[in-house]
N, C-alpha and C positions, 0 to 999 in steps of 0.2 A: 438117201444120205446126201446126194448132189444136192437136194432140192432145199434141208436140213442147213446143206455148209452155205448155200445162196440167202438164202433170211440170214443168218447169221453177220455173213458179209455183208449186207445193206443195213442192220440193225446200226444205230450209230452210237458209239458210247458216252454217255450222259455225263457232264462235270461234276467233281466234288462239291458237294453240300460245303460251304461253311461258315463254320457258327462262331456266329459275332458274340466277343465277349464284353458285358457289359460296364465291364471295369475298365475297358479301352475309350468306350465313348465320354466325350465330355457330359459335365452333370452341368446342368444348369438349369434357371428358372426365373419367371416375370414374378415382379411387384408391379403395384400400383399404388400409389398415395398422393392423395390431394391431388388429382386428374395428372399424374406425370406417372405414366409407366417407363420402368426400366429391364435391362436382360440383366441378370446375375449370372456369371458362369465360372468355375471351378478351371484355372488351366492346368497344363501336365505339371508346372513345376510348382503349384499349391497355393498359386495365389490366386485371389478374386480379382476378377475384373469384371465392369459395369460400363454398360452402353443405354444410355437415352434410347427410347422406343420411341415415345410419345409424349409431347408436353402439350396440356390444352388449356395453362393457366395466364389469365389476362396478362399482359403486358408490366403493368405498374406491379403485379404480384414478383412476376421475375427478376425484376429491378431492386426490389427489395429483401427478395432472400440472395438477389447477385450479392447485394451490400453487406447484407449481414455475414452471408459465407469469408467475404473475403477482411470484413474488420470485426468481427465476433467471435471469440473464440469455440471450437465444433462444439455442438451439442448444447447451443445456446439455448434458452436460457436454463438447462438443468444441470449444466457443466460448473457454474458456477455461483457464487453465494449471493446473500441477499443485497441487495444496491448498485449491483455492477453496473447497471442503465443508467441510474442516476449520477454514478460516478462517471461513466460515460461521459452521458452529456455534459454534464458542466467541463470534465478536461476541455472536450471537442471546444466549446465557448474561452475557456481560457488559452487555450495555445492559442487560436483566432485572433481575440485582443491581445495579445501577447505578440504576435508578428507584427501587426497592425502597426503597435505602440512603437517597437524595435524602428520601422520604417522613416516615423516620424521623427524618434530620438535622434536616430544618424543622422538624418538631414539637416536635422538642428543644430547638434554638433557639427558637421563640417561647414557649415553656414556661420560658426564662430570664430573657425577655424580660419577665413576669409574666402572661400572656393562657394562655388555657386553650383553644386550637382542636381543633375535631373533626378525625379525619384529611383531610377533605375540603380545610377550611380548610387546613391543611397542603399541599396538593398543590396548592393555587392560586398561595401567596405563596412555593414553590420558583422556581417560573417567571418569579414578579418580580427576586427575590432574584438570581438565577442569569443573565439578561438585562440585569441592569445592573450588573454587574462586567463584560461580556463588554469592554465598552470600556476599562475600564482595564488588562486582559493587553492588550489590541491593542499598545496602546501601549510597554508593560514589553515586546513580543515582537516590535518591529517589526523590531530589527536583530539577530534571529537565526534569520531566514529562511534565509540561506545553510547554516548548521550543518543545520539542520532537512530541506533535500534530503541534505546528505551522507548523514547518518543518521536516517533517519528511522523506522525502526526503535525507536532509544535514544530518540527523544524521544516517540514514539505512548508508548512504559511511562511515561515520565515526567509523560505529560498525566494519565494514571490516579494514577499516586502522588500526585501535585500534588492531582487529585479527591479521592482518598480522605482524605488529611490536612486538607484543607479540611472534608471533609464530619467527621470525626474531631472535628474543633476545635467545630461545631458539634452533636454528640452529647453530648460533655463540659460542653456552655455553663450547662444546670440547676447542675451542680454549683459551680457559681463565677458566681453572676448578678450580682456586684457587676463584672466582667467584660465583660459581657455586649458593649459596644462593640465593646472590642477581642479579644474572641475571633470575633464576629460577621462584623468590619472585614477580620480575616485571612485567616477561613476562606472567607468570599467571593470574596476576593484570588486567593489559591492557586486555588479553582475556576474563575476568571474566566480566567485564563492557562491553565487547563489546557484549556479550552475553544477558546481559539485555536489552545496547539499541536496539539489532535488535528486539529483544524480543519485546520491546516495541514499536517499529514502525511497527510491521508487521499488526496488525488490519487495520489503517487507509489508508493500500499499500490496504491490500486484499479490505477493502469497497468499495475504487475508481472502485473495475472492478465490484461489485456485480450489477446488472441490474434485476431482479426479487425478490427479496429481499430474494436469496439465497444466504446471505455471507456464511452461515456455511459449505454449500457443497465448495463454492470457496476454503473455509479456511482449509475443510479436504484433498480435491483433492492436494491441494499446499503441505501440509504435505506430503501427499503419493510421491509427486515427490522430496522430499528433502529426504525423506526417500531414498528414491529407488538409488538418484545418490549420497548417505554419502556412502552407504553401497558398491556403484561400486567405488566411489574413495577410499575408506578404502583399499579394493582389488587391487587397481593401485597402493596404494602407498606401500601396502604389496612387492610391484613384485618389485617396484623402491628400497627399500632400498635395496633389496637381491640383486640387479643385480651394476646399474649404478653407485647409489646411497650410493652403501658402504661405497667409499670412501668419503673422508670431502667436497673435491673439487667438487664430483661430487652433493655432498648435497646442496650446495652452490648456485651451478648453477642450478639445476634444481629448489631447493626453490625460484630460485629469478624469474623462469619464471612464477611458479605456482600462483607465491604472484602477478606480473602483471595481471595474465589472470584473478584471482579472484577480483580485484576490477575493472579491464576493466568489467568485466558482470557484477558487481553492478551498475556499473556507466549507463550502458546501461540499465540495468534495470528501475531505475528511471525517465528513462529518457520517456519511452514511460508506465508512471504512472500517469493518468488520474483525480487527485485529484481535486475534487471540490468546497472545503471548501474555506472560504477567507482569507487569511494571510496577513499581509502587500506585499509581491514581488507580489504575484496573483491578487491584488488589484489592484494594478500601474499599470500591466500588461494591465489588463482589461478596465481602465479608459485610458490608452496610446490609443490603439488599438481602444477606441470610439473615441478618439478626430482626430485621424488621417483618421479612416473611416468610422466611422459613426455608427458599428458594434461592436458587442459584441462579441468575441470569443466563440464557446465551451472549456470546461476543454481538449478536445484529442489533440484541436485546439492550446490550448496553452503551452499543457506542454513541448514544444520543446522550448518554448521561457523561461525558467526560467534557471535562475542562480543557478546550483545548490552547489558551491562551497564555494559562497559571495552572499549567498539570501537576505543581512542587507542592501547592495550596493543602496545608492536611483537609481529611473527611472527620467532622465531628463525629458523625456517628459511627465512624471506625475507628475511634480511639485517639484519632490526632496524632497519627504515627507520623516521624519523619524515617528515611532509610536515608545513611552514606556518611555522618560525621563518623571522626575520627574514633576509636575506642577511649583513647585520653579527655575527648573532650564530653565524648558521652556520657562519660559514668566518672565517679568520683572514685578514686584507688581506694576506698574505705569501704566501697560498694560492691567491689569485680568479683570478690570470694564469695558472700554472700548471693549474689546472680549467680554466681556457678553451683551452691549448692542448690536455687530454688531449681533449675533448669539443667538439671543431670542430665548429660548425651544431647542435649539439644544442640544447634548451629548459630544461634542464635540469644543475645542478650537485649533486655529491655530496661530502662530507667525512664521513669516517671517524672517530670519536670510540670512547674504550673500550666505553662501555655500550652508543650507538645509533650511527647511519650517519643523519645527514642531510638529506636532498633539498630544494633548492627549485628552484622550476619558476618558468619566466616566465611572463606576465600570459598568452597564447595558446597556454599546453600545454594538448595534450587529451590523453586515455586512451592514446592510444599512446606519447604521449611519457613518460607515467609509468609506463608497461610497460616500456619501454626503461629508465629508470632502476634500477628496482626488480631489470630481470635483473641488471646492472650489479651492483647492491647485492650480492645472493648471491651471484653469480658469487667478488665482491672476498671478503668475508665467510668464506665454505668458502677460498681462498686464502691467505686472511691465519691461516689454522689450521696450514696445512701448511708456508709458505715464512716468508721472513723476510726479504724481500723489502724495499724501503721502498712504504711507501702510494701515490705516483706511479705504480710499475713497477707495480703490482698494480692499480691502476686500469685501467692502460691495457692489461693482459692479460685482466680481465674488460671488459673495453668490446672488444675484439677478438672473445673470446669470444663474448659477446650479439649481435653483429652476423652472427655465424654462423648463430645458429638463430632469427633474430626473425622473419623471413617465414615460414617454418613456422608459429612460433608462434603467430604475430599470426593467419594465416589459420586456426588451429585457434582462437585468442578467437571472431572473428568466427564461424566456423560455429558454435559451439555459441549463440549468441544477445546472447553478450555486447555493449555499446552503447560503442564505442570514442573515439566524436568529442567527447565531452566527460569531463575529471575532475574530480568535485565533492570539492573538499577542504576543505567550510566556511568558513571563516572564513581560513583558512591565508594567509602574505603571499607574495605574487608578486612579482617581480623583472620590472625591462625595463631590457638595454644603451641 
């Protein structure tokens, strides 16, 4: 028993086992893509975080996804719609010449003014100048906000034209300094408005490319790239007044190519601007393009076909619609009874005149109801070529007609992306029984 309790006593007692649960350890794991692995790891309170392991991609590679991360909106380029690069570039090119041009105006202007500033000086009292007009366009622009969603397109060229004659008016200002006020007063003016409408069209430019319903990264990245190239033409056009640019002649000339180059890139810009709302031109558009093949455009599909100069212009082969006079001036009172019975529960009436066809819409038409119109419109229109009919019977055989193929049609609108619950007709007058 002695010898029993003596092992016992030297026996040393062993620690508790214990068992690691695996719901306590952090989860995590490598990637690897395009030679950059990373750690992914799961923390306690749920969120990911990510640490560089290894990057073994050349130099100029890293430089250029640096670039793109930080002025591309994430998930470039599947995040957003078709053009956005192109639309890019030419901004990047036009805010450029756009600072440049600024640099040189100011100079010019206070050089009429009788003061003799370095370009530096010049690049300070742009900002004054250019900042305190912005209030008086607010004002000139408040009530044509509505025109401005329709088309907004027409009025983004029109904000640069408005810039660049302002800025023009102030280039010229040396040459006529007894002036000086009132070409100062003007050119300001014009920049100050041009300033709001671009202001004001930039939302429904940047929506067109948002595809994930990241407009605000789209909206910050575009910032960052206007940013980045005001500030590289500020710096060009610093180097232009000191050198070429001193003299009048030479401000002249170079102004007058900066002022091309800058509304050519707007103009390109617009142009590959994917907008999918329904206007009256994108409507005609759309309703041309089914009756000829069958087909519905996409918005990428179509923005090449729009007029961006004369977007009021009717589409022959959409019937030669107009949207927006007045109901009195539209239709003849002998006529309103007879529209109302061809067009029972519709939103819309239609009058037939030699040159154009029409339409006005009541106060709660949306896009489909001006797609139903417009087929209407054609249907009468190609009719009114062949029969000889009176205008009522031909009405009411293209309204027959249209009612045939409109759920087709409408469901082929809608699949391809088009935005049907609203028609932005500017400014246009609405009617309510």
């Amino acid at each position: 028993m002695q010898f029993l309790e003596k092992v016992k006593m030297v026996t040393k007692e062993e620690p508790p086992v214990t068992v690691k649960n695996p719901e306590s350890s952090p989860l995590y794991w490598f990637e690897t893509s395009d030679s950059v692995s990373r750690r992914f790891q799961f923390e306690s309170d749920g969120h990911l975080s990510m640490k560089l392991v290894d990057d073994a991609r050349p130099v100029p590679q890293k430089m250029v996804e640096s670039f793109l991360n930080k002025f591309f909106p994430s998930g470039y380029p599947y995040s957003v719609n078709e053009g956005y690069l192109r639309y890019t570039q030419f901004r990047a090119l036009q805010h450029f010449s756009s600072a440049a041009l600024s640099v040189l105006s100011t100079q010019s202007l206070l050089f009429a003014a009788g003061l003799r500033p370095t370009p530096a000086q010049a690049t300070v009292v742009s900002w004054i100048l250019k900042d305190g007009m912005q209030h008086v366009g607010k004002l000139i622009c408040s009530n044509l906000g509505a025109r401005m969603d329709s088309e907004p397109k027409q009025w983004r060229i029109l904000a640069d034209v408005l810039y660049d004659f302002g800025t023009g008016l102030e280039l010229v200002s040396p040459l006529c300094p007894h002036l000086f006020l009132e070409l100062a007063g003007l050119g300001n003016f014009a920049k100050g408005m041009a300033v709001v409408a671009a202001r004001a069209t930039r939302l429904p430019i940047y929506s067109s490319f948002a595809k994930e319903g990241n407009l605000s990264d789209i909206f910050a990245k575009g910032e960052a790239i206007s940013t980045l190239f005001n500030v590289a033409g500020i710096g060009a056009g610093i180097q232009l007044a000191s050198t070429i640019c001193s003299s009048m002649e030479g401000k002249l000339v170079v102004g007058s190519i900066l002022s091309a180059v800058h509304v050519y890139c707007v103009v390109e810009q617009m142009r590959v601007v994917p907008i999918n709302t329904l206007n009256p031109q994108r409507t005609a558009l759309i309703v041309s393009n089914f009756l000829k093949t069958g087909k519905v455009p996409r918005p990428p599909d179509l923005r090449f076909q729009e007029n961006l100069l004369f977007p009021e212009r009717p589409i022959q082969d959409a019937g030669n619609v107009r949207v927006g006079r007045a109901l009195r001036k539209a239709v003849k009172p002998s006529q309103v009874q007879k529209l109302k019975e061809v067009f029972v529960e519709e939103k819309f009436l239609l009058s037939q005149g030699k040159a154009w066809t029409d339409m006005v819409l009541e106060h709660d038409a949306t896009g489909e109801d001006a797609l139903r119109g417009w087929l209407v419109a054609a249907y009468a229109k190609s009719m009114t070529e062949i029969y000889n009919d009176p205008d009522d019977v031909i009405l009411q055989d293209a309204y027959d007609k249209m009612n045939d193929v409109f759920s087709p049609f409408l469901s082929q609108v809608q699949a391809k992306g088009w935005y049907t619950d609203r028609f932005l007709d500017g400014t246009g007058t609405r009617f309510a029984w």
